[in-house]
C-alpha positions as CSV (number, residue, x, y, z in Angstrom):
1,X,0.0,0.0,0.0
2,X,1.3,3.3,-0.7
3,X,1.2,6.3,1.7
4,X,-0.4,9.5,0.8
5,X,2.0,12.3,2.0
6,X,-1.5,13.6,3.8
7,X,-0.9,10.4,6.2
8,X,2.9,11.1,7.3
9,X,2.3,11.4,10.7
10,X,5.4,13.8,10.6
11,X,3.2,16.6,8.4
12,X,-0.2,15.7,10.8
13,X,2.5,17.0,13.5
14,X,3.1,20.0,11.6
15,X,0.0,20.9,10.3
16,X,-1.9,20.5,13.8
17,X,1.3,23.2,14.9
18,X,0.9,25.6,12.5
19,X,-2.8,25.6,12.6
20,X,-2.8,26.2,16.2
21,X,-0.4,28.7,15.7
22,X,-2.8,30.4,13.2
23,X,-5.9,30.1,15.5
24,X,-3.7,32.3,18.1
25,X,-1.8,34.4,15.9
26,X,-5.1,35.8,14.3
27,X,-6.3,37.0,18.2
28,X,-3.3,39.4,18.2
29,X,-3.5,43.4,17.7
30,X,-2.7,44.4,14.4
31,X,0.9,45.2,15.1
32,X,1.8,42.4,17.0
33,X,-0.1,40.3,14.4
34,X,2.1,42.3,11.4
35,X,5.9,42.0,13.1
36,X,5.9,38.6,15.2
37,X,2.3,37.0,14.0
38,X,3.0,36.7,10.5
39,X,7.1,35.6,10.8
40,X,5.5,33.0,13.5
41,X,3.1,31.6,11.2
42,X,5.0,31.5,7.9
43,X,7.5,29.5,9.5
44,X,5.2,26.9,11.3
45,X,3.4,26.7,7.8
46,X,6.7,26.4,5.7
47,X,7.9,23.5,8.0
48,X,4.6,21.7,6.6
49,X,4.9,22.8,2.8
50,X,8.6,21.4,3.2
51,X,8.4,18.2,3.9
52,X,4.7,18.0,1.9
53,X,7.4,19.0,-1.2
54,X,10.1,16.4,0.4
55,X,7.6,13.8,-0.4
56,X,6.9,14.9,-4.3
57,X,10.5,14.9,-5.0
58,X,11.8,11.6,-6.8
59,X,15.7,11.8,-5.7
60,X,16.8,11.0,-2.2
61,X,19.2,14.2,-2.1
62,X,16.3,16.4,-2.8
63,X,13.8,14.8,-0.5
64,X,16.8,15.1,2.5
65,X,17.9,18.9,1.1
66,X,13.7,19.6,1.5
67,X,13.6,17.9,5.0
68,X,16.4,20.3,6.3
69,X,14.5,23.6,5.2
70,X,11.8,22.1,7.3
71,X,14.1,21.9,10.1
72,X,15.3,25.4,9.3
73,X,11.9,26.8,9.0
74,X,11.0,24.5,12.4
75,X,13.9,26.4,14.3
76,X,13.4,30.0,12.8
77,X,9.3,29.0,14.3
78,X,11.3,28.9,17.6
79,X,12.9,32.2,17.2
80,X,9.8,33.7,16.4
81,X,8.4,31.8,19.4
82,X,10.9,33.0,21.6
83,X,10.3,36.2,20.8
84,X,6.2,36.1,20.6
85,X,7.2,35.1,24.6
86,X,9.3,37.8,25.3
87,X,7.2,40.4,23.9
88,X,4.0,39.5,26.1
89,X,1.9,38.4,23.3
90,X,1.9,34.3,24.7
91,X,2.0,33.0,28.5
92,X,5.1,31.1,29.4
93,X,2.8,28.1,29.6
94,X,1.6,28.6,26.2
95,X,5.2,28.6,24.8
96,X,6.6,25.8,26.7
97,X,3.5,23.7,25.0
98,X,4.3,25.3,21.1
99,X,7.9,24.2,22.0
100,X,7.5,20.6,23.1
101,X,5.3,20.6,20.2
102,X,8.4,21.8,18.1
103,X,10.8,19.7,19.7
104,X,8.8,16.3,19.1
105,X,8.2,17.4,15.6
106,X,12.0,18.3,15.2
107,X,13.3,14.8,16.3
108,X,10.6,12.9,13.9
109,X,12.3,15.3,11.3
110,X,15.5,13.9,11.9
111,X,13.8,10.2,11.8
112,X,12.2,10.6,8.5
113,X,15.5,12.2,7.3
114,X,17.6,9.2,8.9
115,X,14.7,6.7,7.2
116,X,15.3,8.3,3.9
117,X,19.2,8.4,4.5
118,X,18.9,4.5,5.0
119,X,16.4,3.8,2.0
120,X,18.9,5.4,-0.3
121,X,21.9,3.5,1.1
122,X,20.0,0.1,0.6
123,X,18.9,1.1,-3.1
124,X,22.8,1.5,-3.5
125,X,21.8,5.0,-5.0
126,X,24.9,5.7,-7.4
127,X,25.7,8.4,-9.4
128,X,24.8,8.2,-13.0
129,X,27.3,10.6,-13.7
130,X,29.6,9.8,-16.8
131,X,33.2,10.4,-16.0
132,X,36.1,10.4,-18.7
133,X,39.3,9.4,-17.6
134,X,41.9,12.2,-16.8
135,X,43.8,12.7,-20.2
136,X,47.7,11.6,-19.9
137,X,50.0,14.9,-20.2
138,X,53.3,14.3,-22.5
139,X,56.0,16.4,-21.1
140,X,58.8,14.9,-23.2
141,X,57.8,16.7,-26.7
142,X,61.0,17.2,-28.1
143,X,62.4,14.0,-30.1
144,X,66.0,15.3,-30.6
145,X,67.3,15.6,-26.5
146,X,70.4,17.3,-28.1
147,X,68.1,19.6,-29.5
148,X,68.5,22.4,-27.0
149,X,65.0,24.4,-26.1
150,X,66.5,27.7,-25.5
151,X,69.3,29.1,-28.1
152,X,71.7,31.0,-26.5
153,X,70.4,34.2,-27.9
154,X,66.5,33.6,-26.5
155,X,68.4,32.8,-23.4
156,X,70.5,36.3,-23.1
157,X,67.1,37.9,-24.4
158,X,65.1,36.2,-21.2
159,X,67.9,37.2,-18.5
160,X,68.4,41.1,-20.1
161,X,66.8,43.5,-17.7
């Protein structure tokens, strides 16, 4: 059976997140809302739109290069979260609870990044690119040894001042 990327439990995680985060973020006064609400959300909603585009991709690199801008957009959520705290617009209790959400959802990134990492090392995942061998330099171009490579004359011309 194949899984729909709607049933990773990894994007339920995020989603449920980020829509929470929406459901407060819209409470907020308008300038609150406009500096810290909007950074807060975009970030909890670009974790989920990450790893949503992780699943579409076909190569292993790309899905592993999406998962880590989830994890990017996961931690600048936390900055955003920090800062939602220190500015009075959450309780303590209220970011403790976004960031044990964000913590859990961080290590099943790094799960589903470590499952992927494994998949492709079982596939034996090798690089179709096509590779020439390195061309052989000749260095000994002049047949005749006795054959100097400087005349005497280039060789005054190169040591005049």
């Amino acid at each position: 059976m194949v899984l729909k990327f709607e049933d990773l439990r990894v994007l339920q995680a995020a989603e449920a997140v980020a829509d929470d985060v929406w459901r407060r973020v819209t409470r907020w006064k308008p300038f609150a809302k406009d500096v810290v609400g909007k950074q807060l959300a975009r970030a909890a909603d670009s974790v989920g739109a990450n790893i949503a585009e992780a699943y579409g991709r076909f190569h292993y690199g790309e899905k592993l290069q999406f998962l880590y801008y989830a994890r990017g957009s996961l931690f600048e959520a936390k900055y955003w979260l920090n800062r939602s705290l220190k500015r009075e617009l959450i309780s303590s209790e209220q970011a403790n609870d976004y960031a044990s959400q964000f913590t859990d959802l961080a290590r099943q990134l790094n799960s589903f990044a470590s499952d992927i990492k494994t998949l492709r090392s079982k596939k034996g995942s090798r690089s179709k690119t096509v590779r020439e061998e390195a061309p052989e330099y000749i260095t000994d171009w002049i047949d005749d040894s006795s054959q100097p490579l400087f005349t005497d004359e280039e060789l005054e011309w190169l040591q005049s001042p």
